[in-house]
C-alpha positions, 0 to 999 in steps of 0.5 A: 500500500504506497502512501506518500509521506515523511518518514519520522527517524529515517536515514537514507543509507548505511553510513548517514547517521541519525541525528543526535535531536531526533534519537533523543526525542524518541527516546526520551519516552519510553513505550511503557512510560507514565501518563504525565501529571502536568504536561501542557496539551499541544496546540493543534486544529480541533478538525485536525484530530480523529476524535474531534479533541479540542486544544481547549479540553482538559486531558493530558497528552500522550501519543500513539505509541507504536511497535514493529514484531518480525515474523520468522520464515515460514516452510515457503519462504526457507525454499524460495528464499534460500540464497537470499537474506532477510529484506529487514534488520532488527537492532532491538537493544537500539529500538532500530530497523533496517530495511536493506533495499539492496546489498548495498543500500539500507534505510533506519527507522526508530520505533518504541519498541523493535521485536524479534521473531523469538519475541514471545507472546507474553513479552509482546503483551507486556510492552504493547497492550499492557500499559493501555489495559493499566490505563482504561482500569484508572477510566481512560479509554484504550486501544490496541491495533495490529496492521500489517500485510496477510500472513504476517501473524497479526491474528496470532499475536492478537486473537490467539486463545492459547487452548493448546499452549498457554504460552502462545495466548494473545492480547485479547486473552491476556488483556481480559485477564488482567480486566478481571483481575483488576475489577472486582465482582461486587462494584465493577462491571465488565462486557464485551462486544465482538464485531467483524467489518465485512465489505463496508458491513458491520456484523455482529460476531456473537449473534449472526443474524445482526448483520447490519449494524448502525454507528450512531455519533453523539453530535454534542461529545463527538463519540462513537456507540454502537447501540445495536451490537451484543453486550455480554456480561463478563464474569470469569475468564472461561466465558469471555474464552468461549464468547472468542471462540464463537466469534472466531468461528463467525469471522470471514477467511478464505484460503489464498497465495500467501495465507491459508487463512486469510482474514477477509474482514477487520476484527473489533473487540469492544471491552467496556469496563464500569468501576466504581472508585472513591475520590481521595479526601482533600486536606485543607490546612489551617494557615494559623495552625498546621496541625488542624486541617479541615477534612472534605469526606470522599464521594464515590465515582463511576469510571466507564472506560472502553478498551478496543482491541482491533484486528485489521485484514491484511492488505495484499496486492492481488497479483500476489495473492491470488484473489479473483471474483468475490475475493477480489472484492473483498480485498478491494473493500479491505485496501480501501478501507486500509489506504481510508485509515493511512489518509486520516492518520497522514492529515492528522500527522500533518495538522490537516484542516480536514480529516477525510473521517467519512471515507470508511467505516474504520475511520469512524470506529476509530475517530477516539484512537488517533487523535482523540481521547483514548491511549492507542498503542500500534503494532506493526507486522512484518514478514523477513522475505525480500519478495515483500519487500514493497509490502513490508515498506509500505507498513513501516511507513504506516507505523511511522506516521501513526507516531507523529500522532498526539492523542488528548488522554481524558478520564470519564467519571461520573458521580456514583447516585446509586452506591451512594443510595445504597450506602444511606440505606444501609446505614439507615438500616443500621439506625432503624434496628439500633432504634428498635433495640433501643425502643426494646429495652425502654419498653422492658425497663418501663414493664420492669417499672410497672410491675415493680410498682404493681407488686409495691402497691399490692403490699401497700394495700395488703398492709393496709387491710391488715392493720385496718382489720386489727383495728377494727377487731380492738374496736369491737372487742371494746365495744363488746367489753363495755357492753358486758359491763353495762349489762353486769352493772345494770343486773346488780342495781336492779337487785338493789333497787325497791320498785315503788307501784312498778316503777325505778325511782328517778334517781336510778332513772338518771344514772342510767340514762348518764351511762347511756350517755356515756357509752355513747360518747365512747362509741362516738371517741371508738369511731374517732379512733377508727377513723384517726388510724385510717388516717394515719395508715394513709399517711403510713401508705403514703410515706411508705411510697417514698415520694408524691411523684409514685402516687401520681404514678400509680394513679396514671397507671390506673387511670390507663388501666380504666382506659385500656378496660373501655377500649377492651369493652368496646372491642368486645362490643365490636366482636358481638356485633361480628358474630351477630352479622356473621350469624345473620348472614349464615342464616340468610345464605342457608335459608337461601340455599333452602328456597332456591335451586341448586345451582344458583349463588349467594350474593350476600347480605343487601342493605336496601331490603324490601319490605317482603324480604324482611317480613320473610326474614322475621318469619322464617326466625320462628319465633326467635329474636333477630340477631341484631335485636338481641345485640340491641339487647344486650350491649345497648342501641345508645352505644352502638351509636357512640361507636359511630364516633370511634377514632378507630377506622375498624369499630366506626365501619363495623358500628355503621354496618350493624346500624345499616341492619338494625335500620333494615328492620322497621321496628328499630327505625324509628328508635334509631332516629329518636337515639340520634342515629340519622344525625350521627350517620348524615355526619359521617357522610359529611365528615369522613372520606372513607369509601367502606364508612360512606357506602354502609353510611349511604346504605344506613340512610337509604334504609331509614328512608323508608320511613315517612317521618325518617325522610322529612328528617333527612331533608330538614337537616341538609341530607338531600344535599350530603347525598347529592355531594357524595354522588359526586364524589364517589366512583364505588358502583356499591356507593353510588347504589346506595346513594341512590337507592336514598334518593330514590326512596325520597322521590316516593314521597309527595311532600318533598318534591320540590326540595328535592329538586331544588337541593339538586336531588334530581341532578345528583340521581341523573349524574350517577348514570356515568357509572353504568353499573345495572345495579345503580341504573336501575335505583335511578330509575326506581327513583325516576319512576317515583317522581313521575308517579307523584307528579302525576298524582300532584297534577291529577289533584291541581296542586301542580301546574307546568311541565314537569321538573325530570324534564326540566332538569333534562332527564327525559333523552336518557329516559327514552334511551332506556325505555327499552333497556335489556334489564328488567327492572331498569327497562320496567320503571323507565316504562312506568316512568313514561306512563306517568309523565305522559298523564301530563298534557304539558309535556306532550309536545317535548315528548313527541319531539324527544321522541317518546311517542314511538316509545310509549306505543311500544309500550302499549303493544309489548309490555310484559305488564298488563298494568303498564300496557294498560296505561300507556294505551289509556294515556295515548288515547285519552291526549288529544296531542298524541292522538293527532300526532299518532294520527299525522304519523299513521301509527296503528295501535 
């Protein structure tokens, strides 16, 4: 491959010595020398560099380094070129090469680093790849690159895997054990990326059927990705051998003149490699005092770096090597590529204002190695045969240019969010089980406490009991004495005494009434006695307490006591009310099983019963007391209502749920309503915003709806309003059933007519139709219906005029939708709906032109109801409107 440039350390000629200022610049640094620390970067066109790195950024310089391996002779060459000399010269301890053009006439070229064909594998790992491998583990990126013509043994020194001869193990192996090494398993993460460039093709060589892959650039850093190529996790040695010997068996070769296995394509390992690293804490000295210093804590970082690791096909020329029909185009796409690269390295050598990046695929997978930011070691492969003496020129060359090229070394950290969220929580951890131990020993010192007073307090009491009982038992021993005595000494003076016509003389009269006396006082000075050594037995109690503080104390404990007693007698109030439902409940799904068909389901426990339901649950009790009566009885109505005002989410719901039962049964509603009970449930519709407790609440109300006084109650304290607010509210199918099952059985009564449809009763029972639930559609049109019969009854009687307020309030298009509705009960109130709005002449010609009119002659035809068919057929005969329209429209009926 001819390219025209100036050779970097070439003396033209055997006796022209290298200049002392050239041999000591290449000398200087070394192929295994250290990143410098401070160096400047060198000033250079940003467009100029295959990386796009600009003299701005921050980075360190370091440049290409390069390294020439000769191979040794092969079978071939010892025969043909028996009686001539090698074309090259190696002078390794000088880091020299000579390239003899004739006996007389040779050229010196100065690499980093000059290897012999006895140089071994490891030796040449060492002093190529290795310091970019140290590189990309401290988050730099590296690459590491073999060029050279077919056959001079770059896939050998490269992708070598060594399963024969350890020894003869390449850099990709040797490379990924030192990764491994390096990283550790807990907080780094290596993968790898295997591809071939096969005819301006990117392929996948990991997964075939990935043939076409795209590069994609950031257009912001300039960086090259490959977002659709296989990553595969690396996590030992053996997988990243076994993923090499897949890709090896993917990659293109062919059989030609000079190389029996001819790469056909360009072979690229993409090792990405993710470290998490600490930053050093920074030490900021005092300027007064040196000895103290101000400590910044460390941060932790995320290091990702890449090390790419490229095998380029050899360049040929094709007289040589043989290559015609689709292997002539193959070597063409790999010349072209070649002689791509060696044009981009030339401008970037020269400081050319444009680099020719767009010309191959190579040149832009390489833009980061020469020029850019990444640290780039080359080595060059070269054969001893003076038949390639071309060849083997045209690569020194190369190697040349590709030395003159300076890269801007950059590493890429990032701050470590998730370690560090990682570290607090166990550190939060930490601090939780150290509370809960802490909280732990508080809660044993504190029962310690409370058992040493409770044993204190026992013996205290013990104590007093006893000496009050000593007390007592001297008292009455007294008392018994004394006594005794009156009764001896009244004995022996009634012997001395003369009884004069049957009566004591005044003066024994007046001594005994003395002693009277004075036993009294004695009693009166025993009491006293008593009551003085209570006192000091108290005051004995409290000193043996030691201090006040005990006694408060001890009457805290007490009073959490009486506490804890009330909360226990209101759980156990709450379990009976559980079992009583659970007993009810059993009952009713076993009569029902009893009374239906086997086969058909329980669905539980309804709180808007009917009259006949209930009738034939109090029946079917034989005798008995309801379940819910018997609770009643036994805890109390008055504090099942207190319970509906429970801090405890738990007792508030089962509370409401046992009043929605109690209320099922009218023999309990108006109790209910005269304990305060509709008013306790109206606040919890209006306080709380638990959907359980508002569902039972709204079910509660709906049942003691069914009571005439009940409704004018729930009206005059706001309810018609609650209701309508929790119908807006709410989106539960079950709540809004309940909430119209309330208002529907509003609309049942006359009286309140015109409240409910100012308090936007009407209103909240349309809007519940966006749920679209059967079960709520069909309490809306209960509702619906309602209203329709007491409005009608209301015009029948002339206590009111004008149209009706359903249509008012814009009910009429959803009753039509409706009227023929698949579910039996929506589709009979709606019907019965019609029917009564119809009665009204006034709303004739709405319902004509809402088209109600078609609906109410199917009624009168189709009906399952002979009541219903009845009165729709009476009411279209009996309007002159719909009779000239039914007439004007040609309908039979």
């Amino acid at each position: 491959m001819a390219m025209a440039s100036s050779r970097n350390g070439v003396v033209r000629g055997s006796m022209r010595p290298i200049s002392a200022s050239n041999s000591s610049n290449l000398r200087s640094s070394s192929f295994k020398s250290r990143i410098p620390s401070s160096a400047p970067a060198p000033r250079r066109n940003s467009s100029a560099s295959l990386g796009g790195a600009s003299a701005g950024d921050n980075g360190v310089p370091g440049r290409v380094r390069v390294a020439v391996r000769l191979r040794p002779r092969n079978a071939d060459e010892s025969v043909a070129d028996a009686d001539f000399a090698d074309c090259v010269e190696l002078q390794p301890e000088l880091k020299r090469l000579k390239l003899r053009k004739n006996n007389w006439d040779t050229e010196t070229y100065e690499f980093d680093e000059v290897l012999t064909e006895a140089a071994s594998q490891k030796r040449v790992y060492q002093v190529v790849a290795k310091p970019v491998v140290e590189s990309v583990l401290e988050g730099y990126n590296g690459t590491v690159m073999a060029y050279g013509q077919t056959g001079t043994g770059k896939t050998f020194t490269l992708g070598r895997l060594g399963d024969e001869d350890t020894a003869a193990r390449g850099i990709m192996v040797r490379s990924m054990e030192d990764i491994i090494a390096g990283t550790s398993l807990e907080t780094d993460s290596v993968s790898v990326s295997y591809l071939q460039l096969y005819m301006e093709t990117i392929q996948d060589l990991l997964d075939p059927t990935n043939d076409n892959i795209a590069i994609v650039e950031d257009p912001r850093t300039g960086d090259v990705s490959l977002p659709g190529a296989t990553h595969v996790e690396i996590r030992n040695q053996q997988t990243f051998l076994d993923l090499l010997q897949l890709g090896e068996t993917h990659r293109v070769a062919a059989n030609t003149k000079l190389n029996t296995e001819s790469s056909r394509s360009h072979a690229i390992l993409m090792v990405h490699v993710k470290r998490s690293v600490v930053e050093n804490e920074d030490s900021v000295s005092n300027e007064v005092d040196n000895s103290s210093h101000f400590v910044r804590p460390s941060k932790p970082l995320v290091r990702r770096s890449k090390l790419v690791l490229v095998d380029l096909a050899g360049s040929e020329r094709v007289h040589k090597s043989g290559s015609e029909g689709h292997m002539l185009e193959e070597a063409k796409s790999i010349n072209l590529s070649l002689s791509a690269l060696g044009k981009c390295i030339n401008a970037i050598a020269e400081n050319s204002p444009h680099v020719p990046l767009r010309d191959s695929k190579l040149t832009r997978l390489l833009r980061d190695s020469f020029g850019g930011t990444a640290r780039t070691s080359l080595i060059v492969t070269i054969g001893p045969s003076p038949r390639h003496r071309g060849e083997t020129t045209s690569t020194i060359l190369f190697g040349q240019r590709a030395m003159k090229v300076e890269n801007m070394l950059k590493i890429k950290e990032e701050f470590d969010y998730k370690s560090l969220s990682k570290k607090l929580e166990v550190q939060l951890d930490k601090v939780i089980a150290e509370n809960e131990r802490q909280l732990k020993a508080f809660d044993d010192d504190v029962e310690r406490i409370n058992r040493q007073a409770q044993n204190r307090i026992s013996e205290v009491e013990k104590n007093f009991a006893e000496a009050l009982e000593k007390e007592k038992l001297k008292c009455q021993m007294e008392y018994m004495e004394s006594v005794k005595k009156l009764e001896e000494k009244l004995i022996s003076n009634g012997k001395r005494n003369v009884e004069v016509n049957g009566f004591v003389t005044a003066s024994e009269l007046t001594k005994l009434k003395e002693s009277l006396e004075n036993e009294i006082k004695l009693r009166k000075a025993a009491e006293e006695e008593v009551t003085k050594l209570k006192g000091q037995s108290i005051v004995k109690t409290r000193s043996g307490e030691g201090e006040d503080a005990g006694i408060l104390r001890l009457q805290k404990l007490l009073e959490d006591e009486a506490l804890q007693k009330k909360k226990l007698e209101e759980e156990v109030t709450i379990l009976r009310s559980q079992l009583v439902q659970l007993t009810f409940e059993a009952d009713q799904m076993r009569r029902c099983f009893d009374r239906d068909a086997p086969g058909n389901s329980y669905s539980g426990t309804d709180l808007l019963p009917s009259r006949h339901s209930n009738s034939e649950a109090r029946e079917s009790m034989n005798g008995q007391k309801a379940p819910f009566a018997t609770l009643c009885e036994q805890v109390g109505l008055q504090k099942i209502l207190q319970l509906l005002e429970s801090d405890d989410a738990n007792i508030r719901i089962h509370a409401v749920k046992v009043v929605a039962n109690l209320a099922a049964e009218e023999a309990n509603q108006e109790k209910i309503v005269e304990a305060g009970g509709l008013t306790s449930l109206l606040m919890l519709l209006r306080s709380y915003e638990d959907e359980t407790v508002r569902r039972v609440a709204a079910g509660a109300i709906a049942n003691l709806a069914m009571n005439e006084v009940s409704q004018q109650l729930i009206v005059d304290q706001g309810g018609i309003s609650l209701l309508s607010l929790t119908a807006a509210d709410a989106e539960d199918p079950q709540t809004l059933r309940m909430v119209a099952g309330a208002i529907a059985n509003l609309c049942g009564n006359d009286k309140l007519q015109a409240r409910l449809w100012s308090d936007g009763g009407i209103k909240a029972l349309l809007g519940m139709v966006r749920c679209g639930h059967p079960d709520v559609l069909a309490q809306v049109a209960r509702g619906i219906a309602n209203f329709a019969k007491c409005e009608s009854r209301a015009t029948s009687q002339g206590v009111k005029s004008g149209r009706s307020l359903l249509i008012e309030d814009g009910a009429l298009p959803w009753i039509v939708q409706h009227a023929n509705d698949e579910a039996a009960p929506i589709r009979r109130h709606i019907e019965l709906a019609l029917c009564h709005l119809a009665q009204h002449e006034v709303n004739a010609k709405e319902m004509i032109s809402g088209g109600a009119l078609w609906e109410l002659v199917r009624i009168s035809k189709e009906c399952s109801r002979e009541d219903i068919r009845s009165l729709a057929h009476r009411t279209l005969s009996s309007s002159p409107v719909f009779r000239s329209e039914i007439r004007r429209l040609g309908i039979h009926f």
